[in-house]
C-alpha positions in Angstrom: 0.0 0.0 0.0 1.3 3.5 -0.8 0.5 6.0 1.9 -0.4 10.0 0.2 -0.8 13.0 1.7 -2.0 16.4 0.0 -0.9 19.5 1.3 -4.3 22.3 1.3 -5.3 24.0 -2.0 -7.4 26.7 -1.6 -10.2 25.1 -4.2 -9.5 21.6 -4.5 -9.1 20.4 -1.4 -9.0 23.6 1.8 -7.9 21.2 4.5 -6.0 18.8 2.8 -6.4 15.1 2.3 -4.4 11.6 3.2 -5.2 8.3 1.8 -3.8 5.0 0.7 -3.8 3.4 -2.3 -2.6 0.1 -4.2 0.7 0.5 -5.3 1.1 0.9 -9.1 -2.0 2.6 -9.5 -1.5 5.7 -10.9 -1.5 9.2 -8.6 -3.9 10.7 -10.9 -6.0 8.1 -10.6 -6.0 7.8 -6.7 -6.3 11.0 -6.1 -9.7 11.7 -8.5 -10.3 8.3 -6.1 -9.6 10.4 -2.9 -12.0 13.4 -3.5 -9.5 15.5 -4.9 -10.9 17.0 -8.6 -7.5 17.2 -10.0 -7.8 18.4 -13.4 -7.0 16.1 -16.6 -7.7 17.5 -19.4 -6.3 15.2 -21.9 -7.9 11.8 -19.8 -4.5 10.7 -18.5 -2.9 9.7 -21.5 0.3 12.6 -20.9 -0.7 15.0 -23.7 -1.3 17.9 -21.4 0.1 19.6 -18.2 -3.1 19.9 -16.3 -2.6 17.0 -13.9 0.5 18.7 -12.6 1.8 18.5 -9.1 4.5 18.6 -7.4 6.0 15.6 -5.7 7.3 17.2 -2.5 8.5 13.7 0.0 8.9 10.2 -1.1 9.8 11.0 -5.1 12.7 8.8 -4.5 10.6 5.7 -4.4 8.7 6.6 -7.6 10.0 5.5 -11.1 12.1 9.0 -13.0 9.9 10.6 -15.4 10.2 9.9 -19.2 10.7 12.1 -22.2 7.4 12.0 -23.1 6.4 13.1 -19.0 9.5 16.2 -19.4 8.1 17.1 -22.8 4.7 18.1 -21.2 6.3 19.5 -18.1 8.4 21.9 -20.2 4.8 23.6 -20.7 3.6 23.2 -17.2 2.5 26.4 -14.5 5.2 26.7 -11.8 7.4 24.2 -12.8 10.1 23.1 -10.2 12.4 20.1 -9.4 9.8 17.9 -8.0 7.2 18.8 -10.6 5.5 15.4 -12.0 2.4 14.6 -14.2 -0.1 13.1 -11.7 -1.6 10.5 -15.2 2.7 9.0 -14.9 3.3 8.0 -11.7 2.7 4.9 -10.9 2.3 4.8 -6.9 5.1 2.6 -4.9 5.2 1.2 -1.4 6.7 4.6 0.1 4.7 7.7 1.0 3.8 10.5 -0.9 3.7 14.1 0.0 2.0 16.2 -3.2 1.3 19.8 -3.6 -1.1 20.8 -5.9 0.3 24.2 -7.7 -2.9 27.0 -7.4 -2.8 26.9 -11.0 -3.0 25.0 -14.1 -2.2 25.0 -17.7 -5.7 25.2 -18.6 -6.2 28.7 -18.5 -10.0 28.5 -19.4 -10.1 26.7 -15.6 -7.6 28.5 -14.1 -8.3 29.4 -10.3 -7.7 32.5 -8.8 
């Protein structure tokens, strides 16, 4: 089991959320799961940036991103270090701690 906790965003989840999950299941997936509306735009398949978060404890125990993964990232809102497309990781046996940035590259939903 994979253990995640999600630090508070103002409109997607105010008091944050923590959860666990099957490992390999994808954090994307676990998160829509959990309660959390994280946006997808593209329906997971990596073709967009919307799903972005930022991977903020455990990314060591998370397979790297791929080309495909940095190509989308390169596009991303706030992109640091530990940003990660939310539809590519596939969840481990360690913990997660994920921030959600307050925006998205979907500027038609963008929050305020």
């Amino acid at each position: 089991m994979a253990k995640v906790r999600v630090l508070p965003h103002p409109h997607l989840c105010p008091g944050g959320v923590s959860f666990e999950t099957a490992a390999g299941e994808s954090l994307c997936d676990a998160l829509l799961a959990n309660g959390v509306p994280l946006e997808h735009a593209c329906e997971k398949v990596a073709a967009c940036a919307t799903c972005h978060v930022y991977v903020r404890q455990g990314g060591a125990g998370i397979a790297a991103s791929d080309d495909i993964e940095e190509d989308q990232l390169d596009s991303a809102w706030g992109l640091q270090a530990d940003s990660r497309l939310a539809c590519c990781v596939r969840l481990g046996e360690g913990d997660l701690l994920i921030e959600i940035p307050r925006h998205s590259r979907n500027h038609a939903r963008e929050h305020g």
